[in-house]
SEROFI-450869 format. One record per residue (C-alpha): x, y negated, z; residue number from 1; residue in three letters. Coordinates in Angstrom, 3 decimals, always signed. Layout:
> X / Y / Z / NUM / ALA;
...
//
This chain:
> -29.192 / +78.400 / +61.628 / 1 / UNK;
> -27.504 / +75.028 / +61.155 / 2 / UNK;
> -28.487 / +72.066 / +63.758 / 3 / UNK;
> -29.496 / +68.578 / +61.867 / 4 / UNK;
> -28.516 / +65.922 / +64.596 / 5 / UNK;
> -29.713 / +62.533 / +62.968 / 6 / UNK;
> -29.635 / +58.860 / +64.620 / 7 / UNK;
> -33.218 / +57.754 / +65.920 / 8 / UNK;
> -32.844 / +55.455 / +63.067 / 9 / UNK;
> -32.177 / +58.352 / +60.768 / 10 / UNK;
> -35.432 / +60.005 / +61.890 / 11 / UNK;
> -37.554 / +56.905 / +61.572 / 12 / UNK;
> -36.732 / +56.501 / +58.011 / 13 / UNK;
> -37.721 / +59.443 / +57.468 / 14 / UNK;
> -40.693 / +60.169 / +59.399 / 15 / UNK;
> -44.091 / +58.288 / +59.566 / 16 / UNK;
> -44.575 / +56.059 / +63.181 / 17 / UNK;
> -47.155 / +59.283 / +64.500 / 18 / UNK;
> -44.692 / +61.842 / +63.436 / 19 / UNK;
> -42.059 / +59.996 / +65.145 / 20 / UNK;
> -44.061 / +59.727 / +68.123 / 21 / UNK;
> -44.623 / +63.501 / +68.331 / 22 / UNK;
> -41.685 / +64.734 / +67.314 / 23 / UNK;
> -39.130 / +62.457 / +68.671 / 24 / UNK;
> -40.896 / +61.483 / +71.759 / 25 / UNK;
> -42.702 / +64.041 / +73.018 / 26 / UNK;
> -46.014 / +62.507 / +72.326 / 27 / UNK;
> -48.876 / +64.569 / +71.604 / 28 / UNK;
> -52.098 / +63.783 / +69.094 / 29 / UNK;
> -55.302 / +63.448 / +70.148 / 30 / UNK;
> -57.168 / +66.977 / +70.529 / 31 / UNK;
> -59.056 / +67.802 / +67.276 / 32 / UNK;
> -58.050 / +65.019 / +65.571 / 33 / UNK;
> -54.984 / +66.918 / +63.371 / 34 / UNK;
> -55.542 / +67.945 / +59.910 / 35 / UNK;
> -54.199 / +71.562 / +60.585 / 36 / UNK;
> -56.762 / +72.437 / +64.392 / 37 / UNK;
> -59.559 / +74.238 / +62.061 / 38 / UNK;
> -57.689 / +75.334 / +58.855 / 39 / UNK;
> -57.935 / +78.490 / +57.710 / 40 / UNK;
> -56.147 / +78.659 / +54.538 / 41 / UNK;
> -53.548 / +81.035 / +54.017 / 42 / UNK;
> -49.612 / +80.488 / +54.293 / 43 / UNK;
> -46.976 / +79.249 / +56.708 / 44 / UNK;
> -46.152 / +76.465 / +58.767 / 45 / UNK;
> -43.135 / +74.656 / +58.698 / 46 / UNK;
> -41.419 / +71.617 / +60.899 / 47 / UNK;
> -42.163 / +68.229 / +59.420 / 48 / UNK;
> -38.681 / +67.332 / +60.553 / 49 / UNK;
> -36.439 / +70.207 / +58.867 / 50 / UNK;
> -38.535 / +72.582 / +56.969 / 51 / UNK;
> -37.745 / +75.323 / +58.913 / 52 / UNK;
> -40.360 / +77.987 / +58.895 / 53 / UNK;
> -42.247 / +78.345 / +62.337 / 54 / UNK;
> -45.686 / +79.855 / +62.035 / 55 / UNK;
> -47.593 / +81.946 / +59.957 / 56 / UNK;
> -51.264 / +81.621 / +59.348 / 57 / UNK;
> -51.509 / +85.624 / +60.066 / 58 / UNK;
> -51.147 / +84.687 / +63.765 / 59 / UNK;
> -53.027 / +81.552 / +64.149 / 60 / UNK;
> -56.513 / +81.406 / +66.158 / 61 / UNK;
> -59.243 / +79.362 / +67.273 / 62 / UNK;
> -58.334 / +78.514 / +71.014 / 63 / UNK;
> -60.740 / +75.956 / +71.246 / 64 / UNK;
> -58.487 / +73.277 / +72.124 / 65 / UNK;
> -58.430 / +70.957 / +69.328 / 66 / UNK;
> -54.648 / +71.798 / +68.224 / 67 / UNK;
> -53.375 / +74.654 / +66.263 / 68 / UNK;
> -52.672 / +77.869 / +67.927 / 69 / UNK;
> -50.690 / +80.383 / +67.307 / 70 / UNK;
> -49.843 / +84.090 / +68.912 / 71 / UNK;
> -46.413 / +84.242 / +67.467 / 72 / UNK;
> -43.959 / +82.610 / +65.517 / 73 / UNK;
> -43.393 / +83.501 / +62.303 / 74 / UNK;
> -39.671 / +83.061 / +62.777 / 75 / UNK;
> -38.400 / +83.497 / +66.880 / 76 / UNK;
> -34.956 / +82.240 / +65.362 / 77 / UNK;
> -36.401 / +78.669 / +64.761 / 78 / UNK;
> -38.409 / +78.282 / +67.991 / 79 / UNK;
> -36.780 / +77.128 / +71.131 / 80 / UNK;
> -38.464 / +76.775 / +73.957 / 81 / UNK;
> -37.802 / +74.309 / +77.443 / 82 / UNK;
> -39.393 / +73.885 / +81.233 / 83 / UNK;
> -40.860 / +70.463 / +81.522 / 84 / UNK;
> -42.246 / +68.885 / +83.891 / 85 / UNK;
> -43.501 / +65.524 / +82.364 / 86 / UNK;
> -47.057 / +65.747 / +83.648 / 87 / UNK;
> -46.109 / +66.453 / +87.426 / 88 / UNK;
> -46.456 / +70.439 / +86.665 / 89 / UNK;
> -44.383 / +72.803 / +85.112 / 90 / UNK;
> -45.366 / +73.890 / +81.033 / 91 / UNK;
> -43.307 / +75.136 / +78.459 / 92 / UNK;
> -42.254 / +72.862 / +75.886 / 93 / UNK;
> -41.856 / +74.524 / +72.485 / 94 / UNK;
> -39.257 / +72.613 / +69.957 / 95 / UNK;
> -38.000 / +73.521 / +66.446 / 96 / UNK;
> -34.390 / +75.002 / +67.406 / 97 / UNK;
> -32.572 / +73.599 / +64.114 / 98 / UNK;
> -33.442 / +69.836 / +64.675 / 99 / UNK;
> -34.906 / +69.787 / +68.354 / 100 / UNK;
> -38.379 / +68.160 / +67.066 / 101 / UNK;
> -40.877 / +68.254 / +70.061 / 102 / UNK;
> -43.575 / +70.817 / +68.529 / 103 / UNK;
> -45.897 / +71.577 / +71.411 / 104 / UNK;
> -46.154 / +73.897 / +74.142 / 105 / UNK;
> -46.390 / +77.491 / +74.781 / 106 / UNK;
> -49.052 / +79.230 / +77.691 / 107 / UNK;
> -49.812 / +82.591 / +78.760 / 108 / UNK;
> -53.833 / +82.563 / +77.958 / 109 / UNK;
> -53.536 / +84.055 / +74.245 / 110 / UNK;
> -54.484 / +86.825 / +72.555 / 111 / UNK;
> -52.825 / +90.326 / +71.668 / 112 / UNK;
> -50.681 / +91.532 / +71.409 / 113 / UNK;
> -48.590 / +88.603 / +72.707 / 114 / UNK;
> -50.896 / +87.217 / +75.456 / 115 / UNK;
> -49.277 / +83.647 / +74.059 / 116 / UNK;
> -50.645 / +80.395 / +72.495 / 117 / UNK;
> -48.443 / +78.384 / +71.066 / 118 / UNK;
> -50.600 / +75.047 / +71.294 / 119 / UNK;
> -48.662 / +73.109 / +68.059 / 120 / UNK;
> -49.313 / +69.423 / +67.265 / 121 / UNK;
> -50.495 / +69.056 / +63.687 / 122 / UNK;
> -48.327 / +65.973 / +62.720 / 123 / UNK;
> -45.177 / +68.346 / +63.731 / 124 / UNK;
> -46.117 / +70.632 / +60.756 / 125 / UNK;
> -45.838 / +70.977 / +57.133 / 126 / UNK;
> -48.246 / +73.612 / +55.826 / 127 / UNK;
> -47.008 / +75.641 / +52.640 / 128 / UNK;
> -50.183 / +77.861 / +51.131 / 129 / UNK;
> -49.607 / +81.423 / +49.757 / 130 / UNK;
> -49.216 / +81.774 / +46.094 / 131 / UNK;
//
């Protein structure tokens, strides 16, 4: 897969002031508040900065937490993931490995068959239904 570096200007052109903050920051959205926590539709997931595919809707689940979760990703090529330490603990930061967009973070209290949840910010995602 091909990196996309862009300028901060670059990305704030072409990202809205929340995805910026998420994505390019490492902010995070308000628990239940995203427009993807509770959907059930069918398709894939995709980051809002690139388009490359991330999750599936065949592994997502209801964690409970008010952000989309996810077993697996639907492509292990396009995920990347990072220690951090931001919150004066360790957690895994999870980031889209072709443009480095902040995505979430990954922790060990999932279901099978991974024992994972990825725990994805909505306004990092582009959802694309099944046809």
């Amino acid at each position: 897969m091909n990196k996309i570096i862009r300028s901060n200007q670059e990305w704030r052109k072409i990202l809205d002031d929340e995805q910026y903050r998420v994505c390019r920051l490492k902010g995070t959205e308000s628990p239940f508040s995203g427009q993807y926590y509770a959907s059930k539709a069918e398709g894939v997931y995709r980051c809002v900065c690139c388009n490359a595919l991330l999750f599936s809707s065949q592994t997502k689940f209801d964690s409970g937490s008010g952000w989309p979760s996810f077993y697996a990703p639907a492509n292990e090529e396009a995920i990347e993931t990072r220690d951090d330490y931001s919150l004066g603990m360790k957690r895994t930061e999870v980031l889209c490995k072709v443009c480095e967009a902040h995505l979430g973070h990954v922790f060990e209290d999932g279901p099978q068959p991974t024992g994972l949840r990825y725990c994805i910010n909505s306004v990092a995602l582009g959802f694309e239904a099944d046809i």
